[in-house]
MDTraj code that builds the backbone (N, CA, C; nanometers):
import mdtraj as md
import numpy as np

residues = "UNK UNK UNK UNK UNK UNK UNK UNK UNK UNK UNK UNK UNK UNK UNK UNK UNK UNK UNK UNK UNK UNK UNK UNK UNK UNK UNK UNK UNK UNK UNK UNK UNK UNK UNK UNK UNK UNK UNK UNK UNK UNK UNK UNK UNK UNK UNK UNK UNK UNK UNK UNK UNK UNK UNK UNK UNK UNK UNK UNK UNK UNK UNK UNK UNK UNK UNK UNK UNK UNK UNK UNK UNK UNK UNK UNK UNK UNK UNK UNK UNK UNK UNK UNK UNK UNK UNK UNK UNK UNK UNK UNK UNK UNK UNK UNK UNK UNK UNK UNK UNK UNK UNK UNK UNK UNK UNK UNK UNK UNK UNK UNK UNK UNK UNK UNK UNK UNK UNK UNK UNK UNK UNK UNK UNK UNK UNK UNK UNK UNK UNK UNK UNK UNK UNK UNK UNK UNK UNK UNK UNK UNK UNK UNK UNK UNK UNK UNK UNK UNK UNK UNK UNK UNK UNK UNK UNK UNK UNK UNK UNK UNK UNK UNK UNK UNK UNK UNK UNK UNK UNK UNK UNK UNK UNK UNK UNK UNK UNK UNK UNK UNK UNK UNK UNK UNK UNK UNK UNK UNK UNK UNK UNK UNK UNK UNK UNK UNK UNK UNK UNK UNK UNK UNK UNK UNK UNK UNK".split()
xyz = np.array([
    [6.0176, 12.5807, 8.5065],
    [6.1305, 12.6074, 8.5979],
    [6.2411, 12.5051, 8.5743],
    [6.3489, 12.5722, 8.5745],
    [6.4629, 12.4530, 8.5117],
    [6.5102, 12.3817, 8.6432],
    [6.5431, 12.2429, 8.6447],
    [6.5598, 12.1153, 8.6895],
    [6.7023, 12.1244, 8.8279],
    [6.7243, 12.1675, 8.8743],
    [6.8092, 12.1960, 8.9337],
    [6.8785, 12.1146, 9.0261],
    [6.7579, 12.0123, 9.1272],
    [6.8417, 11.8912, 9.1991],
    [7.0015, 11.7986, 9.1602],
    [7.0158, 11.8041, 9.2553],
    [7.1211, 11.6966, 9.2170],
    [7.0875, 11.5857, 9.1879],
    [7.2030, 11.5033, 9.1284],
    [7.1939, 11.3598, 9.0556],
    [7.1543, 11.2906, 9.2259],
    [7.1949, 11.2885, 9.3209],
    [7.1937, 11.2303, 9.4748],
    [7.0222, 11.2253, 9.4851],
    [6.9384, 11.3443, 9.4598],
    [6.8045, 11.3274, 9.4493],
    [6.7108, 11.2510, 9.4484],
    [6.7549, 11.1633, 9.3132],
    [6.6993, 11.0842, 9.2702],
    [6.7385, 10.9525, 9.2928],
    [6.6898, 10.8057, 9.2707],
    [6.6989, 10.6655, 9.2614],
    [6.7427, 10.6951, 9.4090],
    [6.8377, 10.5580, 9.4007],
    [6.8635, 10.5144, 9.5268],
    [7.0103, 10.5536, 9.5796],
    [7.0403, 10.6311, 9.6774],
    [7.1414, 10.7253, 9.7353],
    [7.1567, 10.7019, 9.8657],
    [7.2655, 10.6889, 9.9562],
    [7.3247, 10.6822, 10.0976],
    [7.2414, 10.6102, 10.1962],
    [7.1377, 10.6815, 10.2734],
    [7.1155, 10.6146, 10.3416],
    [6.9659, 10.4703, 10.3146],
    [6.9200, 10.5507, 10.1572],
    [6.8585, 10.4379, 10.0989],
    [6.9253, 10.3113, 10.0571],
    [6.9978, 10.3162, 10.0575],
    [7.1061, 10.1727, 10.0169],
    [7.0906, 10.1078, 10.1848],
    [7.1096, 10.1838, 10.2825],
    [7.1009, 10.1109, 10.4077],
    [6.9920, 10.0145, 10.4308],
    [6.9019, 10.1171, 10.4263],
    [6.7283, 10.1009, 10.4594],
    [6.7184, 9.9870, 10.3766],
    [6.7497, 9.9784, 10.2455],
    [6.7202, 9.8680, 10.1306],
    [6.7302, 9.7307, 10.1648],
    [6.8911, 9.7026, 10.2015],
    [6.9730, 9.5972, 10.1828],
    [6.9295, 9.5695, 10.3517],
    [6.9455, 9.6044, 10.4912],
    [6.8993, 9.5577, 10.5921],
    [6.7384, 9.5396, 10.5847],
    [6.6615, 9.6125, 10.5376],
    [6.5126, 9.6201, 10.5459],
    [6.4643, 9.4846, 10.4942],
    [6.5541, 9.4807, 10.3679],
    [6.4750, 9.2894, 10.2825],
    [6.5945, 9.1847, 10.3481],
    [6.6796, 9.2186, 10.4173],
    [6.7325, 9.0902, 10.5073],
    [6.6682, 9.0783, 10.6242],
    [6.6359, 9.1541, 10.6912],
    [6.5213, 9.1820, 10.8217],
    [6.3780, 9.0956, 10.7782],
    [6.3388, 9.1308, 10.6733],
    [6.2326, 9.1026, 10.6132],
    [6.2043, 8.9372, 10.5740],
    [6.3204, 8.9378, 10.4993],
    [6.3505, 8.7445, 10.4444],
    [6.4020, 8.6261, 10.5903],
    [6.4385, 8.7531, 10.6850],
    [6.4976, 8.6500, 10.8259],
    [6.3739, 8.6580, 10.9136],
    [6.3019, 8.7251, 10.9221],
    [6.1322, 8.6981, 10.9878],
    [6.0578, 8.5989, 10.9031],
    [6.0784, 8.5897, 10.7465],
    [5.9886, 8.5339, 10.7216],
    [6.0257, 8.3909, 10.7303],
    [6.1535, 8.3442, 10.7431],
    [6.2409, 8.2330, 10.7396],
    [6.2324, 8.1752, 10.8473],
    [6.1949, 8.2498, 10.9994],
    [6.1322, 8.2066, 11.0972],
    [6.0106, 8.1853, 11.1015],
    [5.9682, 8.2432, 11.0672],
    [5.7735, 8.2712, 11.0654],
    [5.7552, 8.0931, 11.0298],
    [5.8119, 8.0680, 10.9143],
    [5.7783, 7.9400, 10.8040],
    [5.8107, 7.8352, 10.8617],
    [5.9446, 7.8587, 10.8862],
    [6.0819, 7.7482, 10.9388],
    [6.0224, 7.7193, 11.0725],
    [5.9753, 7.7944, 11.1323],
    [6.0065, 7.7729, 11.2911],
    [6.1491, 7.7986, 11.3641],
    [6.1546, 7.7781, 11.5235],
    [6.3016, 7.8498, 11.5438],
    [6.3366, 7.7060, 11.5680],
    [6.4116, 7.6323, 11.5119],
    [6.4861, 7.5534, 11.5353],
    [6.6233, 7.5647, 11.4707],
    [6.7439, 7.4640, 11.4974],
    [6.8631, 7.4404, 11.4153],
    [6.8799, 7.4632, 11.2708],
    [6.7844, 7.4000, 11.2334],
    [6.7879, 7.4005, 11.0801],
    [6.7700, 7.5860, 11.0074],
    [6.6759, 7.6441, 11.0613],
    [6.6503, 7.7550, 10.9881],
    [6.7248, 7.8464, 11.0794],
    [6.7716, 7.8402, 11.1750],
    [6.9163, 7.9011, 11.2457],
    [7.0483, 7.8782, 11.1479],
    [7.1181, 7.7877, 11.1475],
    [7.1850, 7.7656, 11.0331],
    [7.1750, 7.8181, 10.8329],
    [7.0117, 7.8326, 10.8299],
    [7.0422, 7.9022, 10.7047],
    [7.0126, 8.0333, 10.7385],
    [6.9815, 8.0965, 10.8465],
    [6.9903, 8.2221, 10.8689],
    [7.1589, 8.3089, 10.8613],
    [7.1991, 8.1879, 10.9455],
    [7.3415, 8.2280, 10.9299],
    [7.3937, 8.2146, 10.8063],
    [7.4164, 8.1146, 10.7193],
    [7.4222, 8.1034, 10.5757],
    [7.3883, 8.2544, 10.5098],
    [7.3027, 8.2394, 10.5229],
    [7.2146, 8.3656, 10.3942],
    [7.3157, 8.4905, 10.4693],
    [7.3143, 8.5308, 10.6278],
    [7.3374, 8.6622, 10.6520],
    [7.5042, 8.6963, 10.6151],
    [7.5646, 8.5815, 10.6509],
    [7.7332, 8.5613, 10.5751],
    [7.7092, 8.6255, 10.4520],
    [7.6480, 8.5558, 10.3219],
    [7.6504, 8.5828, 10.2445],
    [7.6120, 8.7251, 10.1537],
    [7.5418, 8.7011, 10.2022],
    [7.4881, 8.8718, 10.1912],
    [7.5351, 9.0070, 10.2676],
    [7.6310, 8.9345, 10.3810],
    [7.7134, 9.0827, 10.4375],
    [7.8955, 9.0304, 10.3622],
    [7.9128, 8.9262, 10.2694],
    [8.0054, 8.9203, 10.1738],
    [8.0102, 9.0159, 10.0580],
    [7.8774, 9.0051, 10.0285],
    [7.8671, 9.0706, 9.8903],
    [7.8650, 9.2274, 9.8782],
    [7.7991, 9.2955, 10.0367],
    [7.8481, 9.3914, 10.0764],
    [7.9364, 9.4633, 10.0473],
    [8.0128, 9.3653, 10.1279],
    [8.1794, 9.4265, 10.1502],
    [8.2165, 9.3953, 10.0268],
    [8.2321, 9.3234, 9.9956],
    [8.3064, 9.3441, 9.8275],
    [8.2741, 9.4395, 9.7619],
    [8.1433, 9.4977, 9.7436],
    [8.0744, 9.6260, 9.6970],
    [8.1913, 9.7116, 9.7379],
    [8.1465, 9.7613, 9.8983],
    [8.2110, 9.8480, 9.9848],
    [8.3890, 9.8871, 9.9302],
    [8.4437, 9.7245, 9.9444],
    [8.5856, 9.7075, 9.9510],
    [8.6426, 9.7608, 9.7807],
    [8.5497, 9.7362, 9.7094],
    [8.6099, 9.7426, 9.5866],
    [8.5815, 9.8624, 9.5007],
    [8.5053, 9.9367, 9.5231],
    [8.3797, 10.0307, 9.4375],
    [8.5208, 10.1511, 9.4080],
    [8.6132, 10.2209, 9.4776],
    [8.7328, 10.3198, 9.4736],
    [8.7915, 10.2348, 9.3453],
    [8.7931, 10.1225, 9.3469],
    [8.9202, 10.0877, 9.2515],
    [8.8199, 10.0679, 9.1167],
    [8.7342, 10.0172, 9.1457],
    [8.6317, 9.9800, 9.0330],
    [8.5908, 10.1406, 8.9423],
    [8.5977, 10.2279, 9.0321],
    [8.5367, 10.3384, 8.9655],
    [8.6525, 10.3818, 8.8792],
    [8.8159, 10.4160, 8.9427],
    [8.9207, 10.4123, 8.8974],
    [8.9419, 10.3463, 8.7484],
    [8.8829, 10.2522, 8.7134],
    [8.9169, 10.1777, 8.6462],
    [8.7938, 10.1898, 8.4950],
    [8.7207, 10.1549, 8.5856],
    [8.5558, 10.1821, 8.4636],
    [8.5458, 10.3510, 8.4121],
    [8.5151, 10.4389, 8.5501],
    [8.4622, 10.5667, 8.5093],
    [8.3568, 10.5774, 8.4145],
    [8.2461, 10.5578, 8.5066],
    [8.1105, 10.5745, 8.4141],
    [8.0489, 10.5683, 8.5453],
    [7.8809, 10.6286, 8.5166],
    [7.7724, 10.5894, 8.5689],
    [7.7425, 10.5792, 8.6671],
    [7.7597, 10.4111, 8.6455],
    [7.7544, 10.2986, 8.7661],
    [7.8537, 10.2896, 8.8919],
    [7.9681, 10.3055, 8.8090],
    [8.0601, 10.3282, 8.9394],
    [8.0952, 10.4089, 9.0116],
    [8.0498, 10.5625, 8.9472],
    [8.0256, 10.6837, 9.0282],
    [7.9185, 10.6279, 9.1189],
    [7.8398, 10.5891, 9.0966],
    [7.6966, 10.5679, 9.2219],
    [7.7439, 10.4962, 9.3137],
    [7.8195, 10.3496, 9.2570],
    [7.9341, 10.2973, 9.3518],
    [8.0227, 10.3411, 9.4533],
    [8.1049, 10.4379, 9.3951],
    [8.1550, 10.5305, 9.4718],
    [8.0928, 10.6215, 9.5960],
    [7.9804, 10.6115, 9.5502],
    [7.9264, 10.7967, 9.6425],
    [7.8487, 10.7127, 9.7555],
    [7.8372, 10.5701, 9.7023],
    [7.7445, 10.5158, 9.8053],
    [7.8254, 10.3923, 9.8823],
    [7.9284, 10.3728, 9.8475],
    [8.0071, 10.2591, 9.9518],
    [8.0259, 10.2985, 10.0720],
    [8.0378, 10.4258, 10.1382],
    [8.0161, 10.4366, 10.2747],
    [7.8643, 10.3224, 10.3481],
    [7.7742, 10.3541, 10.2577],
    [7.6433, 10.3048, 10.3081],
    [7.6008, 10.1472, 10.2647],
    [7.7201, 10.1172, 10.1955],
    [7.6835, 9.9456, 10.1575],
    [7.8296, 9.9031, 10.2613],
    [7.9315, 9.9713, 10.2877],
    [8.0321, 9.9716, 10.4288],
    [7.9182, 9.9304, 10.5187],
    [7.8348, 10.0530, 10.5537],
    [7.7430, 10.0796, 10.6710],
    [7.6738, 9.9456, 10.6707],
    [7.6068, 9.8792, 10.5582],
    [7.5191, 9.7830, 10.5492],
    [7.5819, 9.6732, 10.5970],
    [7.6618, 9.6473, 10.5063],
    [7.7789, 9.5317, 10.5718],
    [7.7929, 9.4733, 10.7163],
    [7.9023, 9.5846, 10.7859],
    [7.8650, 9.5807, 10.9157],
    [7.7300, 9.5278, 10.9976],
    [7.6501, 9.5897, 10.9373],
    [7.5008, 9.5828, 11.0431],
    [7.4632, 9.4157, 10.9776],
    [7.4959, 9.3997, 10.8865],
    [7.4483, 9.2422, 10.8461],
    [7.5148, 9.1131, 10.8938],
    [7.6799, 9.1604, 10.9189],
    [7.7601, 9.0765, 10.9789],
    [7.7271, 9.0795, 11.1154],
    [7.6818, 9.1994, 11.2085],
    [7.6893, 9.1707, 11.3377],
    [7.5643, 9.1043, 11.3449],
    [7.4692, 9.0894, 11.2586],
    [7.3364, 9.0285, 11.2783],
    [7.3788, 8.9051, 11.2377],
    [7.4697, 8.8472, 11.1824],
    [7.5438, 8.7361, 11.1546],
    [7.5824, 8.6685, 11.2425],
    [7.6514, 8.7573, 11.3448],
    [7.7276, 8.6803, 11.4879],
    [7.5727, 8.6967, 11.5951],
    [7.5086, 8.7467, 11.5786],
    [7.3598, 8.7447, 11.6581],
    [7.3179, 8.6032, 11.6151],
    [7.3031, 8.5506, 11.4927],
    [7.2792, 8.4357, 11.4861],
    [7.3317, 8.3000, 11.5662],
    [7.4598, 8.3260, 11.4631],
    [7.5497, 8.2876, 11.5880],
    [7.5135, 8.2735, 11.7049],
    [7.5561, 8.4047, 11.7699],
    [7.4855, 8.2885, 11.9431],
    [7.4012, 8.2671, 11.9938],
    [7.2667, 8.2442, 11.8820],
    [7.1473, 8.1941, 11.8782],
    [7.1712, 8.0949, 11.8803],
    [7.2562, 7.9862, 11.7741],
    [7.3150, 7.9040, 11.7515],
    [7.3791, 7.8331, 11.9097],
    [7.4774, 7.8644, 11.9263],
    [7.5273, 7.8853, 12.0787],
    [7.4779, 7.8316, 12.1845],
    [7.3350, 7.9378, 12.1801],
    [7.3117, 7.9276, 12.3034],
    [7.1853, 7.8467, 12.3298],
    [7.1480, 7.8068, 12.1904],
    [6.9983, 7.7089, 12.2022],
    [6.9941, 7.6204, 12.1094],
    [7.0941, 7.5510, 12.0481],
    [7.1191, 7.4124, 11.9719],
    [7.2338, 7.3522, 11.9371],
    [7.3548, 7.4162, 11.9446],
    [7.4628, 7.3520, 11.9218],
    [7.5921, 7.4769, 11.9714],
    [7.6507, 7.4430, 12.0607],
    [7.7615, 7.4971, 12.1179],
    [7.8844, 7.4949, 11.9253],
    [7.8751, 7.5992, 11.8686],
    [7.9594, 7.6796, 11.7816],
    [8.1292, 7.6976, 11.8654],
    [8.0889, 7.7572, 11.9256],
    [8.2338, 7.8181, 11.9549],
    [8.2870, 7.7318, 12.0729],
    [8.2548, 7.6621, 12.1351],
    [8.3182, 7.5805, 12.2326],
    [8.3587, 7.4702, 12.1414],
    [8.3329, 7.5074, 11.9934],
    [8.4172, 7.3621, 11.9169],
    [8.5280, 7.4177, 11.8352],
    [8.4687, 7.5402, 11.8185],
    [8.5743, 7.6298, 11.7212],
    [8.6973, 7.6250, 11.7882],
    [8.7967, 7.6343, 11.6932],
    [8.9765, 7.6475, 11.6888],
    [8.9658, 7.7654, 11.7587],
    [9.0992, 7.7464, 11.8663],
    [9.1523, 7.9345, 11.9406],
    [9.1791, 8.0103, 11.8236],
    [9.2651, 7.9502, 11.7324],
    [9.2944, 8.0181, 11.6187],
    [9.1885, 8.0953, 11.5262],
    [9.1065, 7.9897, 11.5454],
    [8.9466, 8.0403, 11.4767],
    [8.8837, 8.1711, 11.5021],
    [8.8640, 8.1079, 11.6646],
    [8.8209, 8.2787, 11.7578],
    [8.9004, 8.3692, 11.7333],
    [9.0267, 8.3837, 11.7616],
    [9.0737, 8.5065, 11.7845],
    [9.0671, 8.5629, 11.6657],
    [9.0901, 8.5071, 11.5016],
    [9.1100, 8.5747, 11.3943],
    [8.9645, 8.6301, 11.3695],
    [8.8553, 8.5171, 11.3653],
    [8.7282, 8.6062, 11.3808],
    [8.6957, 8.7059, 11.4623],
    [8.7343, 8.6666, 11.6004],
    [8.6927, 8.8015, 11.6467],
    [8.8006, 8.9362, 11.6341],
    [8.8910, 8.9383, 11.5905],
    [8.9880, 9.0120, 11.5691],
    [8.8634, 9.1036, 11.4314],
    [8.8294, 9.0169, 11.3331],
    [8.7670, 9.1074, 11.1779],
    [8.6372, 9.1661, 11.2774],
    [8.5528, 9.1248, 11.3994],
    [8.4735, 9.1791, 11.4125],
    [8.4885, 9.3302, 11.4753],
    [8.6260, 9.3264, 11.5210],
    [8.6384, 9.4393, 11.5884],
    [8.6488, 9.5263, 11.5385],
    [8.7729, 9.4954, 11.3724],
    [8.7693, 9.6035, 11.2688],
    [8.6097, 9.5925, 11.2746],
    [8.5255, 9.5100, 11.2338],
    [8.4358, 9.5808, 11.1944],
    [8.3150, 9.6536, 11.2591],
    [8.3341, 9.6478, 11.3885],
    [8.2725, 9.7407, 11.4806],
    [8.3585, 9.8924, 11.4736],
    [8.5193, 9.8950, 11.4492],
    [8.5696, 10.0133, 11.4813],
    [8.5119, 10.0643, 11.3321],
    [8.5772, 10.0035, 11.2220],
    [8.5469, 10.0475, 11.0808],
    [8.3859, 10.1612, 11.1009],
    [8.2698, 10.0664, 11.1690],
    [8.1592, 10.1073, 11.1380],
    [8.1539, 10.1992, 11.1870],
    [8.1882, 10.2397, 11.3448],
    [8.2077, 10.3788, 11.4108],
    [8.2402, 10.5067, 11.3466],
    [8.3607, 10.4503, 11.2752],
    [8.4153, 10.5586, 11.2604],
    [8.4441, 10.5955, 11.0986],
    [8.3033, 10.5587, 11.0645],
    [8.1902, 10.5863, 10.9292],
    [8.1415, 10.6816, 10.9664],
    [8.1197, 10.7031, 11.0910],
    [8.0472, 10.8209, 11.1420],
    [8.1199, 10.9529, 11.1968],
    [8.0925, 11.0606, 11.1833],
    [8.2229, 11.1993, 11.2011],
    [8.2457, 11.2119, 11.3118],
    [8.1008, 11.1426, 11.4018],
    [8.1391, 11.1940, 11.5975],
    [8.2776, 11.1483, 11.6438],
    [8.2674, 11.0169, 11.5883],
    [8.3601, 10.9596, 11.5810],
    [8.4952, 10.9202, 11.4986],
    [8.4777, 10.9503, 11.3759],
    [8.5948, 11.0067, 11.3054],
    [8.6750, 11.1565, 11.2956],
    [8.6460, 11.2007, 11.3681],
    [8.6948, 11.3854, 11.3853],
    [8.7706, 11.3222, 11.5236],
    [8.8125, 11.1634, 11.5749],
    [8.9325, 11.1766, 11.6740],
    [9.0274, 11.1074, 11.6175],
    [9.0487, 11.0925, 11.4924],
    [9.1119, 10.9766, 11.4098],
    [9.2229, 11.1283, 11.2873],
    [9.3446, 11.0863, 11.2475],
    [9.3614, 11.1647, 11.1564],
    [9.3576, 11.1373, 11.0022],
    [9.3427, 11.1927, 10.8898],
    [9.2844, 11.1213, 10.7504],
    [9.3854, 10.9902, 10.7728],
    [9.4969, 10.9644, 10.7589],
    [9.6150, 10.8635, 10.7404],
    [9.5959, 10.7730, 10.8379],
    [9.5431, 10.8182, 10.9934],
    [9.4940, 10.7077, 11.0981],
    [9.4043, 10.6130, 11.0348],
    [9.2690, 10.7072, 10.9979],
    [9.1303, 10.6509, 10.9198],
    [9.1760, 10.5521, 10.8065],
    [9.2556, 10.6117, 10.7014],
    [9.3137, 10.4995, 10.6071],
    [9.3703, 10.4282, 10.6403],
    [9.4652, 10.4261, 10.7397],
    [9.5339, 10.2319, 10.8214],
    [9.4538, 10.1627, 10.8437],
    [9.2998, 10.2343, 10.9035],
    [9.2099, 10.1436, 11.0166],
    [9.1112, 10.0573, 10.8997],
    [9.0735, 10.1405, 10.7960],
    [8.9893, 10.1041, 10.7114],
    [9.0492, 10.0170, 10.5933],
    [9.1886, 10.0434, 10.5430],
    [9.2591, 9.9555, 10.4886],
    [9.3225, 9.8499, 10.5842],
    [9.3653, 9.8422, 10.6513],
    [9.3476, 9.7141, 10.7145],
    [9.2936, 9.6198, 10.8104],
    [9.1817, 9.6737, 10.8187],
    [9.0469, 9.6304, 10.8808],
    [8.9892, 9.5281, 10.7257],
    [8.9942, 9.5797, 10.6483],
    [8.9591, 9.5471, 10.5448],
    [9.0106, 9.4490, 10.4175],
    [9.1433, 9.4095, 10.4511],
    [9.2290, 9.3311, 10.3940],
    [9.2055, 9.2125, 10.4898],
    [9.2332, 9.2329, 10.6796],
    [9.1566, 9.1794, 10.7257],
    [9.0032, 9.0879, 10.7448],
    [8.9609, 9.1439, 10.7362],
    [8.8264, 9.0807, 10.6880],
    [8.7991, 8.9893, 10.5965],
    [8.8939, 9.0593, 10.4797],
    [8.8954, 8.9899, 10.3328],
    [8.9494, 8.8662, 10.3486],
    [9.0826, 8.8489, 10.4100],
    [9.1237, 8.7291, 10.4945],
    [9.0569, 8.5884, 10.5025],
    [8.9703, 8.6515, 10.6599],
    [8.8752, 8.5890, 10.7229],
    [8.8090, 8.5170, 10.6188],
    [8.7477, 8.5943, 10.5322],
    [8.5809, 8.5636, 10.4263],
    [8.6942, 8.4599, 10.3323],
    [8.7528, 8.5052, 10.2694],
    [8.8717, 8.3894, 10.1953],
    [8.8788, 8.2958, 10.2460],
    [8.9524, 8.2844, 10.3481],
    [9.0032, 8.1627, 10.4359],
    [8.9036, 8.0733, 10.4087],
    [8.7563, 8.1180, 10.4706],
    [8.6346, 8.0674, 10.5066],
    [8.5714, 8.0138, 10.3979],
    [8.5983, 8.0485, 10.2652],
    [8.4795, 8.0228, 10.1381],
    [8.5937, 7.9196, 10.1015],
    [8.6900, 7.9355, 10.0593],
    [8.7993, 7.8634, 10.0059],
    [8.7487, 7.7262, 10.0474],
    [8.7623, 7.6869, 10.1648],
    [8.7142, 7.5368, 10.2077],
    [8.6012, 7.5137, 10.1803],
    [8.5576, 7.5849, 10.2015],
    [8.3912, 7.5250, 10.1402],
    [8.3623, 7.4907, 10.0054],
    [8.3985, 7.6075, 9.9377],
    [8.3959, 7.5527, 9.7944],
    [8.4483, 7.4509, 9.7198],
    [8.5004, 7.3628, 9.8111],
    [8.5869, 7.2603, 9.7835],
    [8.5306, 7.1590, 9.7433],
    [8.4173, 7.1705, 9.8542],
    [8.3159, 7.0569, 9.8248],
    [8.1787, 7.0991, 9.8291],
    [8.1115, 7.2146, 9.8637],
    [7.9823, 7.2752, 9.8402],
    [8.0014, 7.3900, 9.7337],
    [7.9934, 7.3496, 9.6156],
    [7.9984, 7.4839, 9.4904],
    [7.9229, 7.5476, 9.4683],
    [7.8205, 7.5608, 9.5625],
    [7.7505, 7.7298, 9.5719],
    [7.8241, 7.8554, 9.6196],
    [7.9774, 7.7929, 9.6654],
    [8.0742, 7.9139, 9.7548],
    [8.1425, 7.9388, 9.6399],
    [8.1431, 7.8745, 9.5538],
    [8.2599, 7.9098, 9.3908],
    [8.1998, 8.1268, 9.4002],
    [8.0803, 8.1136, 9.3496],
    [8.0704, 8.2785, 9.3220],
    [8.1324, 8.3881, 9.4123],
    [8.0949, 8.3261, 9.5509],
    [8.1604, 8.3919, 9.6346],
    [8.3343, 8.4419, 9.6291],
    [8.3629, 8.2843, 9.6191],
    [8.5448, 8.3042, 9.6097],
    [8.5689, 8.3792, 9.4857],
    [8.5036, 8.3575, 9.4406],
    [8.5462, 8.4440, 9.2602],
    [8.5508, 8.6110, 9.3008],
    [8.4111, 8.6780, 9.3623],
    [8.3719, 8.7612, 9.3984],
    [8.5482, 8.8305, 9.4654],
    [8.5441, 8.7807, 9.5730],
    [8.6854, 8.7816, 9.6902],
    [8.7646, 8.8186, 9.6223],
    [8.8112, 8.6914, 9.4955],
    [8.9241, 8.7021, 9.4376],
    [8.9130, 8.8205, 9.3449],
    [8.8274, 8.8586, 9.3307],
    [8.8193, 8.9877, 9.1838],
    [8.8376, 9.1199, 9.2635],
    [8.7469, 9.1015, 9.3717],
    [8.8202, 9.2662, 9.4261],
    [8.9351, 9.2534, 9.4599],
    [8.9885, 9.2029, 9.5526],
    [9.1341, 9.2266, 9.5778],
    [9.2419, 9.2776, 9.4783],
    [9.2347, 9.1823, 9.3580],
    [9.2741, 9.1807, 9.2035],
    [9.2585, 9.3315, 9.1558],
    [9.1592, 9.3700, 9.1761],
    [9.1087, 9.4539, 9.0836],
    [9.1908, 9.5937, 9.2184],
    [9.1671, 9.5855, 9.3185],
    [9.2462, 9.7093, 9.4139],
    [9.4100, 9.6925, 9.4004],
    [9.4760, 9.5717, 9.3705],
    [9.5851, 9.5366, 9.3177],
    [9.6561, 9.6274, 9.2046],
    [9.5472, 9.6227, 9.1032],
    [9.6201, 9.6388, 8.9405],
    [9.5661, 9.7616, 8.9341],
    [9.4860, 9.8757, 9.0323],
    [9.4819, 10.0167, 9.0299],
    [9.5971, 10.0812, 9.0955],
    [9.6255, 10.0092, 9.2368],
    [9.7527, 9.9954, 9.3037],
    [9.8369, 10.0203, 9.2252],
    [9.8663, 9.9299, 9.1238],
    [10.0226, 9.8621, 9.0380],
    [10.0011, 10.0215, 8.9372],
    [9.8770, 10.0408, 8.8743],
    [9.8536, 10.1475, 8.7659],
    [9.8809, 10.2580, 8.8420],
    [9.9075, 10.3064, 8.9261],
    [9.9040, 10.4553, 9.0303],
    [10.0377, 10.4849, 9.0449],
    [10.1174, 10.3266, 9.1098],
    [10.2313, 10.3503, 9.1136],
    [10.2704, 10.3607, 9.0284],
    [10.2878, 10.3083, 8.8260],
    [10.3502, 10.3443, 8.7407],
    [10.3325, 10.4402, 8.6978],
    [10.2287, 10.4834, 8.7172],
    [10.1749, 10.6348, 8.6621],
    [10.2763, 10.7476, 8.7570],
    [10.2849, 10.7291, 8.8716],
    [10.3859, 10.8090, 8.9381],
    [10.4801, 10.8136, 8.8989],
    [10.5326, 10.7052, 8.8539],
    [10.6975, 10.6857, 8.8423],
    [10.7255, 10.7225, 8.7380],
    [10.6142, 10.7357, 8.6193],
    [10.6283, 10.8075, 8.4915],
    [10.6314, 10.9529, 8.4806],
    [10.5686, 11.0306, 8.5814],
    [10.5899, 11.1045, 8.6615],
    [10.6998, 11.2120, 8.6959],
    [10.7338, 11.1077, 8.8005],
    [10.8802, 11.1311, 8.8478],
    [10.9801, 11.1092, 8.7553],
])
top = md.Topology()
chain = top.add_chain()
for i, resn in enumerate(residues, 1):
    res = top.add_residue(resn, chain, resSeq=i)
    for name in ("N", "CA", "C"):
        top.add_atom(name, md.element.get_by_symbol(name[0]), res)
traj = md.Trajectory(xyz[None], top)
């Protein structure tokens, strides 16, 4: 009988990318307690690790349209079909991020009663994109949005964010150079949604 499934069938597709990427951070943050114990110390690299890993996310997420644009092969089709669900992942890793957080907070070291106003509001400003962003990933909730609404909220929710995570690695890497990959990371998508940008518009104008 000839083979008929779709390519989506097989490997790893939509909501397996979810299950994946939260399931072994769920997994590595129990066991990090289990070992660690709950104190400061393994609170702090909880937060560490979950930053980082809802960075790499979003860069996935943020960049995969322009990346595919650009490559066209394979990999970046899978990229493509599945950045809604590494979007989706993102989100759920960052808000488990600020869960740390006021673990942090609220049982070893007051975080945000030291943090800059400036601090708060811009952070909590990216969390909101990224609570609305994540919503309205979903149709219940995107069928009250119009396509051009959805693209403001998600493009600049998302430049937003990018912001934030910049701002944030930039200093660090200054003097802890385990954040170098990160900033590189940052700096390449943006770059790279830039010079598809710059290629779209000349292509139009050649066009016209």
């Amino acid at each position: 009988m000839e083979n008929t499934a779709q390519p989506q069938s097989r490997g790893l597709w939509h909501w397996d990318v979810v299950k994946l990427t939260v399931g072994l951070s769920l997994l590595y943050f129990a066991l990090l307690y289990y070992f660690g114990g709950f104190d400061e110390t393994t609170t702090r690299q909880a937060i560490r690790m979950s930053a980082r890993v809802a960075v790499v996310l979003f860069c996935v997420a943020f960049g995969a349209s322009a990346f595919h644009r650009l490559v066209k092969n394979g990999f970046s089709f899978w990229l493509l079909m599945n950045r809604k669900y590494f979007g989706i992942s993102f989100a759920i890793l960052h808000l488990i991020h600020l869960g740390f957080l006021l673990v942090l907070q609220q049982n070893f070291h007051p975080v945000f009663n030291m943090a800059k106003t400036i601090s708060l509001l811009g952070g909590g400003l990216a969390y909101v994109f990224v609570v609305l962003m994540l919503l309205t990933s979903f149709e219940f909730f995107s069928k009250y949005l119009t396509r051009k609404q959805w693209k403001i909220l998600h493009t600049a929710g998302g430049y937003w964010i990018w912001f934030i995570f910049i701002r944030s690695y930039v200093k660090r890497a200054l003097t802890e150079y385990e954040y170098i990959p990160l900033v590189v990371l940052l700096v390449a998508v943006v770059a790279l949604r830039l010079l598809v940008r710059k290629t779209l518009i000349h292509s139009k104008n050649e066009i016209d």
